[in-house]
mmCIF file of the N, C-alpha and C atoms, coordinates in Angstrom:
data_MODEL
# 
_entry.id   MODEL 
# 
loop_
_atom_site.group_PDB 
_atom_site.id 
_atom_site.type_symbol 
_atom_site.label_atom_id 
_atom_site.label_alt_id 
_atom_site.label_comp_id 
_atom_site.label_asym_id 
_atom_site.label_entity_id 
_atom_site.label_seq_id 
_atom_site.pdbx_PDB_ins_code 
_atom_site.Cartn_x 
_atom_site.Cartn_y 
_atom_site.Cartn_z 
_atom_site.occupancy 
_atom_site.B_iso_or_equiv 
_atom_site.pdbx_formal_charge 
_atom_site.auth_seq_id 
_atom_site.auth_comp_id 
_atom_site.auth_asym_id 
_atom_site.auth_atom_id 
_atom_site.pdbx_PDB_model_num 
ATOM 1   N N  . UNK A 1 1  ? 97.219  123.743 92.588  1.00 0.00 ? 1  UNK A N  1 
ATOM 2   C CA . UNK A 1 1  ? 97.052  122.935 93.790  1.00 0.00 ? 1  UNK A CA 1 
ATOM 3   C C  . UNK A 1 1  ? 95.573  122.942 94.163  1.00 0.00 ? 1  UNK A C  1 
ATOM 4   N N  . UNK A 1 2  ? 94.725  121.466 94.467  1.00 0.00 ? 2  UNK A N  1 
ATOM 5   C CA . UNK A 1 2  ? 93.475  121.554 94.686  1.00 0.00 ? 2  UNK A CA 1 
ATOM 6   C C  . UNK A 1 2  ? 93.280  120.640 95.886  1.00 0.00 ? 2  UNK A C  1 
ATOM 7   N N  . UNK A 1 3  ? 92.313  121.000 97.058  1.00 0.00 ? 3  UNK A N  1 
ATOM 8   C CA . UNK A 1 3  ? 92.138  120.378 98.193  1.00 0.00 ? 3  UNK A CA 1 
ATOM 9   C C  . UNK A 1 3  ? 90.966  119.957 98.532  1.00 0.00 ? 3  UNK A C  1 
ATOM 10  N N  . UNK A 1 4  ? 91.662  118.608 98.677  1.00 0.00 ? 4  UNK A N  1 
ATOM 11  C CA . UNK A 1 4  ? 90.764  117.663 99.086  1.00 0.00 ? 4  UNK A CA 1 
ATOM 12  C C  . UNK A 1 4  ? 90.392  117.453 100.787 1.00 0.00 ? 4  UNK A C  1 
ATOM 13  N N  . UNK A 1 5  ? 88.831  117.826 101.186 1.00 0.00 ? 5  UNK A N  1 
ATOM 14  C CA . UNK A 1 5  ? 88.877  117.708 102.450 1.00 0.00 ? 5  UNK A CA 1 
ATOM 15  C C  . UNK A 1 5  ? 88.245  116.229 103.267 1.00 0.00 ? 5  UNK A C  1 
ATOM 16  N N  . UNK A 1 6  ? 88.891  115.534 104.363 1.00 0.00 ? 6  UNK A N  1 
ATOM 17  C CA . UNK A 1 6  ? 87.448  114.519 104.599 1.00 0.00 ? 6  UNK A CA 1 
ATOM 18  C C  . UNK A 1 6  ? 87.950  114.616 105.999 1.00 0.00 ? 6  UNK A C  1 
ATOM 19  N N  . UNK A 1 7  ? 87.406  113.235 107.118 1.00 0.00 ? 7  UNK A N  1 
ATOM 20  C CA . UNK A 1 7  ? 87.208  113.480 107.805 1.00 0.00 ? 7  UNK A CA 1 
ATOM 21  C C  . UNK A 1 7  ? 87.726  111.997 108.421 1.00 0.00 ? 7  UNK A C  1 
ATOM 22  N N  . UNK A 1 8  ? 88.890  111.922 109.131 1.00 0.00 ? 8  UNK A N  1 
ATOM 23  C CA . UNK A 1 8  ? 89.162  110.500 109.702 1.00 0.00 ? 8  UNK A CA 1 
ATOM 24  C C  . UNK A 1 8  ? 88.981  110.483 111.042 1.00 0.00 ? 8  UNK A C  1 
ATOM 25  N N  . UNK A 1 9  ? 87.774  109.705 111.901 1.00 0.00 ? 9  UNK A N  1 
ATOM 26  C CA . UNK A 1 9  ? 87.298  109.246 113.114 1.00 0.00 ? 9  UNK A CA 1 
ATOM 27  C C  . UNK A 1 9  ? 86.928  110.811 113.428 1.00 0.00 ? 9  UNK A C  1 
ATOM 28  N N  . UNK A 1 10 ? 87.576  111.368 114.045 1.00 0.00 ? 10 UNK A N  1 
ATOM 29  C CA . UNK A 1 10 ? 86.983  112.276 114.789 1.00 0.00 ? 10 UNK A CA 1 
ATOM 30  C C  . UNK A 1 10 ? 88.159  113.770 114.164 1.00 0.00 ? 10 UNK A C  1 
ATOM 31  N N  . UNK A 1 11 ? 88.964  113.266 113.386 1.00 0.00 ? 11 UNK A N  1 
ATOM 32  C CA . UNK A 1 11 ? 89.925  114.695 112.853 1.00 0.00 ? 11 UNK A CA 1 
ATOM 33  C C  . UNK A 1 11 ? 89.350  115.012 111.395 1.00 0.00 ? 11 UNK A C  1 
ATOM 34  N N  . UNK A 1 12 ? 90.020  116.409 111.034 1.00 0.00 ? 12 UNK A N  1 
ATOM 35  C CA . UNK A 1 12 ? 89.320  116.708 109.689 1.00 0.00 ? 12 UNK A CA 1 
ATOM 36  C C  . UNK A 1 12 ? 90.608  117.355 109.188 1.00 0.00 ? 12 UNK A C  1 
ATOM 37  N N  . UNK A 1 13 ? 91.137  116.554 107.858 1.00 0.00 ? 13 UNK A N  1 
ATOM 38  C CA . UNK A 1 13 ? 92.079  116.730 107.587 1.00 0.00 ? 13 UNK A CA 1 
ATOM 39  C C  . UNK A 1 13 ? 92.103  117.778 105.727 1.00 0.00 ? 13 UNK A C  1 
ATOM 40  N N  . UNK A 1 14 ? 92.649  118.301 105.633 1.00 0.00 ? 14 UNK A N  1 
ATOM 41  C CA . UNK A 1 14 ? 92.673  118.515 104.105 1.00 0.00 ? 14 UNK A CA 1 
ATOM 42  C C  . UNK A 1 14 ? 94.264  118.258 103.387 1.00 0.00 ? 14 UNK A C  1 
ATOM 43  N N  . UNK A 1 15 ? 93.940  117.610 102.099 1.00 0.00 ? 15 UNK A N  1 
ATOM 44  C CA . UNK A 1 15 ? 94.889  117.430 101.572 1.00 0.00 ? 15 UNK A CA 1 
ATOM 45  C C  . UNK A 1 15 ? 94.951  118.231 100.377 1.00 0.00 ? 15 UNK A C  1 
ATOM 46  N N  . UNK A 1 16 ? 96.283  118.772 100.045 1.00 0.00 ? 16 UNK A N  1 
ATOM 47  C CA . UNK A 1 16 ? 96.248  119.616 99.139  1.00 0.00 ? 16 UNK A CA 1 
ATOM 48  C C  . UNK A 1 16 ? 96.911  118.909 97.883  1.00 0.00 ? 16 UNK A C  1 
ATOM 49  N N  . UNK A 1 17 ? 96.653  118.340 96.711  1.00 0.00 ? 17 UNK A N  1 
ATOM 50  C CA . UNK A 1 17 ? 97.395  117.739 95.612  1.00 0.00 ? 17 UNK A CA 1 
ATOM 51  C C  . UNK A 1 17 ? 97.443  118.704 94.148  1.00 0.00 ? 17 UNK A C  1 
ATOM 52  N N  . UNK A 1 18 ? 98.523  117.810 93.573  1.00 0.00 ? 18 UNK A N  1 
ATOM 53  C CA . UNK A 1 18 ? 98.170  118.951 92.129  1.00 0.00 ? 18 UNK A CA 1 
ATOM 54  C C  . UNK A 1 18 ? 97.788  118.695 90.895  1.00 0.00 ? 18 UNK A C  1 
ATOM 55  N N  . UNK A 1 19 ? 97.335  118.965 89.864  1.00 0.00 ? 19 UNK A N  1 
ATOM 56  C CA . UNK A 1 19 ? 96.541  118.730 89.102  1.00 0.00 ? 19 UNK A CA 1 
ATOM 57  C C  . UNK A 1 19 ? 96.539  117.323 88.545  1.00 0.00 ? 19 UNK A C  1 
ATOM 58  N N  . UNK A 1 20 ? 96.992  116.717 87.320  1.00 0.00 ? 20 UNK A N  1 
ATOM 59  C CA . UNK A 1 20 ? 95.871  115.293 87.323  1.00 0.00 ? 20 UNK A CA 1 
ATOM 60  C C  . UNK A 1 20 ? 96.793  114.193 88.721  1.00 0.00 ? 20 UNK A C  1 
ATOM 61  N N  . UNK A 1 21 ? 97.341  114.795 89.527  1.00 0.00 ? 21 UNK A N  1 
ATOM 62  C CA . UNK A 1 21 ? 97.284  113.324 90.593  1.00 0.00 ? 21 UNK A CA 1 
ATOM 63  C C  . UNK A 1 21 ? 96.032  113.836 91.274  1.00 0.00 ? 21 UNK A C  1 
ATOM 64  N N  . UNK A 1 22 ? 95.297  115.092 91.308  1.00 0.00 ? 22 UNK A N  1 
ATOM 65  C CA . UNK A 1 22 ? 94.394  115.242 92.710  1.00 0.00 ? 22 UNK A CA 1 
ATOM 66  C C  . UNK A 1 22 ? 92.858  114.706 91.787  1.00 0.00 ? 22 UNK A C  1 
ATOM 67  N N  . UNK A 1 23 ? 92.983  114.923 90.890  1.00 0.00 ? 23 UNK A N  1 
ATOM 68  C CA . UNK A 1 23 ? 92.051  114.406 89.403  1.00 0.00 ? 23 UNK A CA 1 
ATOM 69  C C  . UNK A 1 23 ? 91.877  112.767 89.874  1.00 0.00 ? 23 UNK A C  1 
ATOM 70  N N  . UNK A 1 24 ? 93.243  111.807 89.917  1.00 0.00 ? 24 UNK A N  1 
ATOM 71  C CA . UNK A 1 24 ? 93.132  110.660 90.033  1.00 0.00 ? 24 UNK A CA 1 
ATOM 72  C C  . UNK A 1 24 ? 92.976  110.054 91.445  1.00 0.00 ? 24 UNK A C  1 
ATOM 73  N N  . UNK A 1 25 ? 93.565  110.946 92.361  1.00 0.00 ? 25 UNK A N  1 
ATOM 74  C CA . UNK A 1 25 ? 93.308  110.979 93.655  1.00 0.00 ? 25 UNK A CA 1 
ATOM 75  C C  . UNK A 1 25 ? 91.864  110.383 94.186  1.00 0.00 ? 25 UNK A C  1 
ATOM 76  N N  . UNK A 1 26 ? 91.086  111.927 94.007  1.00 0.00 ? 26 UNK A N  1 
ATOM 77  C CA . UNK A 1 26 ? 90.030  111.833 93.994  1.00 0.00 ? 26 UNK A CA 1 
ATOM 78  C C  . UNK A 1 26 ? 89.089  111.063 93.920  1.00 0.00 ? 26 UNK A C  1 
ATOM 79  N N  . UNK A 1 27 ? 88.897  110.469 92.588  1.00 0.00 ? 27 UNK A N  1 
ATOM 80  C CA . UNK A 1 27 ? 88.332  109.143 91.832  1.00 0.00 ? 27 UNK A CA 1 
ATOM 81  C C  . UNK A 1 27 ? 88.415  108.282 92.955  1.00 0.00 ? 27 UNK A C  1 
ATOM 82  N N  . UNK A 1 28 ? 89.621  107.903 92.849  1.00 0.00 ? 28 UNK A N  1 
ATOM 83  C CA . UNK A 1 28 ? 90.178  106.836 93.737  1.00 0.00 ? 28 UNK A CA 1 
ATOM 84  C C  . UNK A 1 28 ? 89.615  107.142 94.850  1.00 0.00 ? 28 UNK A C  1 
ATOM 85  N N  . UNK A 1 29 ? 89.630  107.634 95.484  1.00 0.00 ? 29 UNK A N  1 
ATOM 86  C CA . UNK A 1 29 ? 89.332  107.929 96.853  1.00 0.00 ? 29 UNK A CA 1 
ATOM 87  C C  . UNK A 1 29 ? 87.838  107.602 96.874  1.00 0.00 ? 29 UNK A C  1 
ATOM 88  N N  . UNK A 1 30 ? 87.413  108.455 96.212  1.00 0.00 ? 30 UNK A N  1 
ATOM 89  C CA . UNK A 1 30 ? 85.992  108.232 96.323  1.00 0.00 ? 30 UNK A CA 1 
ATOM 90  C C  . UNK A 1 30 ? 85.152  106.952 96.012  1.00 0.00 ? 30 UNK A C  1 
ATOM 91  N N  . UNK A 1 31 ? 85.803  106.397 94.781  1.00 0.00 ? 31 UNK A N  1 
ATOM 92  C CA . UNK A 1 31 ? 85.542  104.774 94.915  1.00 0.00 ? 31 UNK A CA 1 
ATOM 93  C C  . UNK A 1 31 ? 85.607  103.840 95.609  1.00 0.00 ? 31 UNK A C  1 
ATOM 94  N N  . UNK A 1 32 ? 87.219  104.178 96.263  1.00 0.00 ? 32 UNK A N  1 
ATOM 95  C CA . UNK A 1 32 ? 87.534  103.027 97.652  1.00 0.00 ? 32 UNK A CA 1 
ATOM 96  C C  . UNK A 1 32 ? 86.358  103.531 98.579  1.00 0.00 ? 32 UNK A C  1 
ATOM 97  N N  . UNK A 1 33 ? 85.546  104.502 98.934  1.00 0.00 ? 33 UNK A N  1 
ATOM 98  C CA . UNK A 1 33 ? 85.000  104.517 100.095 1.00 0.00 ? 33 UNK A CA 1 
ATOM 99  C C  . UNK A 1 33 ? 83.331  104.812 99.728  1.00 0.00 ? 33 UNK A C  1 
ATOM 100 N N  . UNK A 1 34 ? 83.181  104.923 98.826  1.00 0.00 ? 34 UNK A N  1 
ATOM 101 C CA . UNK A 1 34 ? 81.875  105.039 98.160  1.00 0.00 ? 34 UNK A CA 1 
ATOM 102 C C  . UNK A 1 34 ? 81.151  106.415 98.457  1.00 0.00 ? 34 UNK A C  1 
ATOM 103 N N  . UNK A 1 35 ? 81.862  107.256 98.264  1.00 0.00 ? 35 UNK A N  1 
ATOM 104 C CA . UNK A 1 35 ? 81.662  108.972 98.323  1.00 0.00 ? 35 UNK A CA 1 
ATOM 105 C C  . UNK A 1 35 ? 81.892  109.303 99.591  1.00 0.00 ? 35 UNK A C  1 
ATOM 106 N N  . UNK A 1 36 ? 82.344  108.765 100.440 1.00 0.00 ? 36 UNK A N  1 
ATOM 107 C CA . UNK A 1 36 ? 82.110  109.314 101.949 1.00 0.00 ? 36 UNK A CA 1 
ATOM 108 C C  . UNK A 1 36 ? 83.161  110.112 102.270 1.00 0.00 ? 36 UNK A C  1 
ATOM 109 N N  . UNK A 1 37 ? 82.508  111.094 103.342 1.00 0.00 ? 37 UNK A N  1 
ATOM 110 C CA . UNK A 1 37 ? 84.078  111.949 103.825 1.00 0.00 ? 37 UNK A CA 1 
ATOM 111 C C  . UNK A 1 37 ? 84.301  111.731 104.648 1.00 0.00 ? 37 UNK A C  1 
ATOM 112 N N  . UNK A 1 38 ? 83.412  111.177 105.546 1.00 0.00 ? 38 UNK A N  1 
ATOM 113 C CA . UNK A 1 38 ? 83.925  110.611 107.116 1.00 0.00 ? 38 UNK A CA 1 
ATOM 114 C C  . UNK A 1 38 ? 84.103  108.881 107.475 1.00 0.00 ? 38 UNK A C  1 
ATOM 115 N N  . UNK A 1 39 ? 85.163  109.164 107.661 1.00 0.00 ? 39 UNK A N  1 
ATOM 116 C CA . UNK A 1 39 ? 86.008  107.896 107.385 1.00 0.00 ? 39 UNK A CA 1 
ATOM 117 C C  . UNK A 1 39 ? 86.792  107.119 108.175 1.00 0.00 ? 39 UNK A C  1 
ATOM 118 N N  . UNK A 1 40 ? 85.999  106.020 109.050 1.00 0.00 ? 40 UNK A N  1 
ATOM 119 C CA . UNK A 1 40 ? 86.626  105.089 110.581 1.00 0.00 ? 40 UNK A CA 1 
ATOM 120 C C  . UNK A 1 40 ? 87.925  104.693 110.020 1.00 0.00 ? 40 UNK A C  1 
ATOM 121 N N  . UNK A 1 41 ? 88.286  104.899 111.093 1.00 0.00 ? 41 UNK A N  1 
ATOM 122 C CA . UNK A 1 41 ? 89.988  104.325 111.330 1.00 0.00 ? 41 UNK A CA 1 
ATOM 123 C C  . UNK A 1 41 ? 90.331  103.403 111.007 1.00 0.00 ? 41 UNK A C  1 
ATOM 124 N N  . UNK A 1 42 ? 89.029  102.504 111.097 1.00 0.00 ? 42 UNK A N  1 
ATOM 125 C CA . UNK A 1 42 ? 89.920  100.771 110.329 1.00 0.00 ? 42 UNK A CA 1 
ATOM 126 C C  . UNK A 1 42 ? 89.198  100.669 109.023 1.00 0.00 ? 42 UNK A C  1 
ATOM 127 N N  . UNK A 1 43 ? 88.309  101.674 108.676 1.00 0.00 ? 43 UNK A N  1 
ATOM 128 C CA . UNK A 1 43 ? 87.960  101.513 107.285 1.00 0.00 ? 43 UNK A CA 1 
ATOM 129 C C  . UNK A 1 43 ? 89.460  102.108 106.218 1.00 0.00 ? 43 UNK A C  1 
ATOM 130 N N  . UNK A 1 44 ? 90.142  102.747 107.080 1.00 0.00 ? 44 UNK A N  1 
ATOM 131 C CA . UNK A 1 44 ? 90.911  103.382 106.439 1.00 0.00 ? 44 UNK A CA 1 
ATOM 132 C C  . UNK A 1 44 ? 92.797  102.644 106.389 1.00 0.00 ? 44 UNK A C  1 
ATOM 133 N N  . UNK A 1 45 ? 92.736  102.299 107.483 1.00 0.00 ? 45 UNK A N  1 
ATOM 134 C CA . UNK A 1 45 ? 94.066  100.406 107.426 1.00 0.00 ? 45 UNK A CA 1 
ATOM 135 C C  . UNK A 1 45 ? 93.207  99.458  106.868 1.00 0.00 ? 45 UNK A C  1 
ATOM 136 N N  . UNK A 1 46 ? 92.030  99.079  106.576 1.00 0.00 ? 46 UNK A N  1 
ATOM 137 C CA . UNK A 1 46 ? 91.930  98.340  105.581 1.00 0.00 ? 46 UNK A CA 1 
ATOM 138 C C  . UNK A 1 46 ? 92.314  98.752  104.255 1.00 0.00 ? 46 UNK A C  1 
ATOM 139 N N  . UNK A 1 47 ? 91.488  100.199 104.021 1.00 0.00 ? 47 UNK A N  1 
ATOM 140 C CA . UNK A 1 47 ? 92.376  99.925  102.295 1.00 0.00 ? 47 UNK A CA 1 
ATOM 141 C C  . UNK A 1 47 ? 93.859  100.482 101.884 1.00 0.00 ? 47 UNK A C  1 
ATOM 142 N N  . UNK A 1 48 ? 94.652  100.813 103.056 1.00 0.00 ? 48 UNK A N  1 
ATOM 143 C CA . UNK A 1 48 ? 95.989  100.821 103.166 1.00 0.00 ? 48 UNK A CA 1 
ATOM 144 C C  . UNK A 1 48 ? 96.635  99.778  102.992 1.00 0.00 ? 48 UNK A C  1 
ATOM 145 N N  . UNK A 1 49 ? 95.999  98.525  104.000 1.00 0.00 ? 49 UNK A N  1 
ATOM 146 C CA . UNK A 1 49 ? 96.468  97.164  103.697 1.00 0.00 ? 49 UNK A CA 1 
ATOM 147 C C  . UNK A 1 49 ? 96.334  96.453  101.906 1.00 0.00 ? 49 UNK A C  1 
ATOM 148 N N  . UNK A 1 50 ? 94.701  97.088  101.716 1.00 0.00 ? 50 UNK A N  1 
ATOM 149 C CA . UNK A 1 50 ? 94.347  96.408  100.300 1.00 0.00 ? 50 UNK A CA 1 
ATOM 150 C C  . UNK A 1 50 ? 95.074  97.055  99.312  1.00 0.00 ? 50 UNK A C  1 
ATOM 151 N N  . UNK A 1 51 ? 95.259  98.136  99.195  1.00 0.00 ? 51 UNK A N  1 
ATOM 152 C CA . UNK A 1 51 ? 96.071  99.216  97.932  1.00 0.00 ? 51 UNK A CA 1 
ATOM 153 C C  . UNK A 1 51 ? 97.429  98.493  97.990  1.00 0.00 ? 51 UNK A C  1 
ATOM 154 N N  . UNK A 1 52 ? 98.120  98.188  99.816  1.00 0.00 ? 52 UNK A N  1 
ATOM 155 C CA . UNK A 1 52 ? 99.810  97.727  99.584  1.00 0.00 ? 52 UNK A CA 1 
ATOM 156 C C  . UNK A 1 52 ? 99.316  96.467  98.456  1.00 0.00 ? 52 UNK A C  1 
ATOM 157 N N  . UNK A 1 53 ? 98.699  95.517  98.985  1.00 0.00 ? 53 UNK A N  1 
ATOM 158 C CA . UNK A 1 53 ? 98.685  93.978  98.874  1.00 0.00 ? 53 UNK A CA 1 
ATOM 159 C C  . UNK A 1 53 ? 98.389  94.332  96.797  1.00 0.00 ? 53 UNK A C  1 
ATOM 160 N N  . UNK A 1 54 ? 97.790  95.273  96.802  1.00 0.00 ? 54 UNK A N  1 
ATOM 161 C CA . UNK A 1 54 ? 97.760  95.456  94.951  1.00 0.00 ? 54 UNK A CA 1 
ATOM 162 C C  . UNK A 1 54 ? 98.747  95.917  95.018  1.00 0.00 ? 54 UNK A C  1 
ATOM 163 N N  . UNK A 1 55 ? 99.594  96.465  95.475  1.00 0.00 ? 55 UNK A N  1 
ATOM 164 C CA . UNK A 1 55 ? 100.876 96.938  94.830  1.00 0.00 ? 55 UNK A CA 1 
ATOM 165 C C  . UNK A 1 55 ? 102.335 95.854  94.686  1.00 0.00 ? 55 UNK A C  1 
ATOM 166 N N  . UNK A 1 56 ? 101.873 94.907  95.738  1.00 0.00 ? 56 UNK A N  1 
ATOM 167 C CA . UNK A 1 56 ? 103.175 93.914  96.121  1.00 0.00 ? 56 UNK A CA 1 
ATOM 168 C C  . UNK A 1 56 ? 102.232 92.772  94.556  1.00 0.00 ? 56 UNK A C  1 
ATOM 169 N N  . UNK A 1 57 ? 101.068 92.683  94.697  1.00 0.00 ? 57 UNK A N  1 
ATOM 170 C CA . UNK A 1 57 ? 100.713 91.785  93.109  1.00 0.00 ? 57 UNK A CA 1 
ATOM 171 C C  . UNK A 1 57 ? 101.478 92.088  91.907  1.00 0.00 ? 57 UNK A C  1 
ATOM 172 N N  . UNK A 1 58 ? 101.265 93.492  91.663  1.00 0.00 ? 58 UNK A N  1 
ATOM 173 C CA . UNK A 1 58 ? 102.118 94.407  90.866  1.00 0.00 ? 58 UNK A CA 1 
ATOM 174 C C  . UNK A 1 58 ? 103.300 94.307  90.573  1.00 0.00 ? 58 UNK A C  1 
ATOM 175 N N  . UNK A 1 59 ? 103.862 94.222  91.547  1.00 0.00 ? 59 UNK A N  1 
ATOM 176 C CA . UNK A 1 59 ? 105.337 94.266  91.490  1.00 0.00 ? 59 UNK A CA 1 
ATOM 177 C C  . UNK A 1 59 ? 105.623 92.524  91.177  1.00 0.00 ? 59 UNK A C  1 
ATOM 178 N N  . UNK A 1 60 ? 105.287 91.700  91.762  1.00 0.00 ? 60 UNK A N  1 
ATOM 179 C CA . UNK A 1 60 ? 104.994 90.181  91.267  1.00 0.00 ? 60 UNK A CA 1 
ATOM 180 C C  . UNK A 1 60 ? 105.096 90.026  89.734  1.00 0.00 ? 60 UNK A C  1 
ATOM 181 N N  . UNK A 1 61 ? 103.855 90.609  89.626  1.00 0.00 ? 61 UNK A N  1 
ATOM 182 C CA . UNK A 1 61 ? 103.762 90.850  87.630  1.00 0.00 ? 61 UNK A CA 1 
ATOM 183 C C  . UNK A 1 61 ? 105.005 91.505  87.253  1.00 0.00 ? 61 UNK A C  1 
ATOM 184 N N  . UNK A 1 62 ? 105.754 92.612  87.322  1.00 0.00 ? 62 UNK A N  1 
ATOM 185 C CA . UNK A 1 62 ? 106.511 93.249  86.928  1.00 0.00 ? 62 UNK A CA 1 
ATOM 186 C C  . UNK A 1 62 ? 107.862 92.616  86.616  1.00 0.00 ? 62 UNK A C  1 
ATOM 187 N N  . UNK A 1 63 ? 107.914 91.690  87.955  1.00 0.00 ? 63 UNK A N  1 
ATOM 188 C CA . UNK A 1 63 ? 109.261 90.879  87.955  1.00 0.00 ? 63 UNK A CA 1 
ATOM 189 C C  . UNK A 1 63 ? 109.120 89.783  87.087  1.00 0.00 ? 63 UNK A C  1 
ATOM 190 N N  . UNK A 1 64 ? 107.736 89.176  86.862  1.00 0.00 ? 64 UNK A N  1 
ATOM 191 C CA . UNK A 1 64 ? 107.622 87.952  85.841  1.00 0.00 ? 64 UNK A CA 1 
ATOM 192 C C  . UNK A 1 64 ? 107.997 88.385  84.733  1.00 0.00 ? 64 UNK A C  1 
ATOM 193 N N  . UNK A 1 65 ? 107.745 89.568  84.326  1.00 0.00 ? 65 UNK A N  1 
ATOM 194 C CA . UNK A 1 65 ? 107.201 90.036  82.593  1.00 0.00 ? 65 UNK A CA 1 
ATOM 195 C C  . UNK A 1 65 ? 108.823 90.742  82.808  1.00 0.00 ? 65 UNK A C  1 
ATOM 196 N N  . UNK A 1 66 ? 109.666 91.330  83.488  1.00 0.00 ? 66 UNK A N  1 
ATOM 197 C CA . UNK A 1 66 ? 111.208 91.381  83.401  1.00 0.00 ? 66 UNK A CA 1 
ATOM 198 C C  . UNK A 1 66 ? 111.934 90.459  83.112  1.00 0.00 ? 66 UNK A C  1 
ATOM 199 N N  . UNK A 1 67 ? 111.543 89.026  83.834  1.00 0.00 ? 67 UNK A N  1 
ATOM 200 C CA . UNK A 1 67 ? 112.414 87.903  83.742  1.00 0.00 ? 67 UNK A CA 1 
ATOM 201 C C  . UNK A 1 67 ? 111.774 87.260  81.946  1.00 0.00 ? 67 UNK A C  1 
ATOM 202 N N  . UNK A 1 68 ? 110.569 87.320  81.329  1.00 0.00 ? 68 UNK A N  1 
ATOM 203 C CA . UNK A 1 68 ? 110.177 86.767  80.433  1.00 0.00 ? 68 UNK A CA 1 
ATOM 204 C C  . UNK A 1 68 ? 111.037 87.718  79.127  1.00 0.00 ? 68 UNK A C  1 
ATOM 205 N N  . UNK A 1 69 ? 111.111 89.236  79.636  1.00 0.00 ? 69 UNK A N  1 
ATOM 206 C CA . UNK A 1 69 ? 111.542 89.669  78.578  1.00 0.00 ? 69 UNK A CA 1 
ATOM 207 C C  . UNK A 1 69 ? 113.436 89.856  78.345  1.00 0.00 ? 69 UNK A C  1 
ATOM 208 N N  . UNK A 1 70 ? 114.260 89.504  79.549  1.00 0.00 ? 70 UNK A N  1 
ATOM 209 C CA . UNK A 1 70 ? 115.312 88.880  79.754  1.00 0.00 ? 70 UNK A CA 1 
ATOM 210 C C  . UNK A 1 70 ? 115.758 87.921  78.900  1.00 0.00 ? 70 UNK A C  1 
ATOM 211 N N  . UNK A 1 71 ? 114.782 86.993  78.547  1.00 0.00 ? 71 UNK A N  1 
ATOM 212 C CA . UNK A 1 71 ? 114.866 85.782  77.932  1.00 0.00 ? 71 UNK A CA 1 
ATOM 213 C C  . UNK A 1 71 ? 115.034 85.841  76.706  1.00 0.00 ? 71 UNK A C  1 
ATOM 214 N N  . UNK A 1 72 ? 114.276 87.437  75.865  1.00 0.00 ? 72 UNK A N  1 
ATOM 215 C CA . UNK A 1 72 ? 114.137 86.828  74.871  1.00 0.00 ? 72 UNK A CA 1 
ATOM 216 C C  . UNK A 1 72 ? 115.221 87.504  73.884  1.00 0.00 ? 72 UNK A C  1 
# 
């Protein structure tokens, strides 16, 4: 288990994950916000909103390439 600490508006939270999700976590994290640990409140429902809206694309794709392979 490895912990990740940052800092949203004015709280300081740590998250504890376990090995390669806190590996991919991480990355991620740090990309969506460009290394930062302190992290505004709507910087942070924005990429809640942006991560869902890639995930509902995702699932879009998933159902096309189900129904294509249905077919064959």
């Amino acid at each position: 288990m490895s912990k990740l600490s940052l800092q949203v508006g004015t709280k300081d939270f740590d998250i504890n994950l376990d090995g390669d999700f806190y590996d991919f976590f991480k990355e991620d994290f740090s990309r969506t916000f460009k290394d930062k640990k302190n992290i505004e409140t709507k910087e942070l429902l924005q990429a809640f909103v942006q991560k869902s809206y890639n995930e509902y694309q995702d699932k879009l794709r998933l159902e096309e390439i189900s129904k294509r392979l249905e077919k064959l």
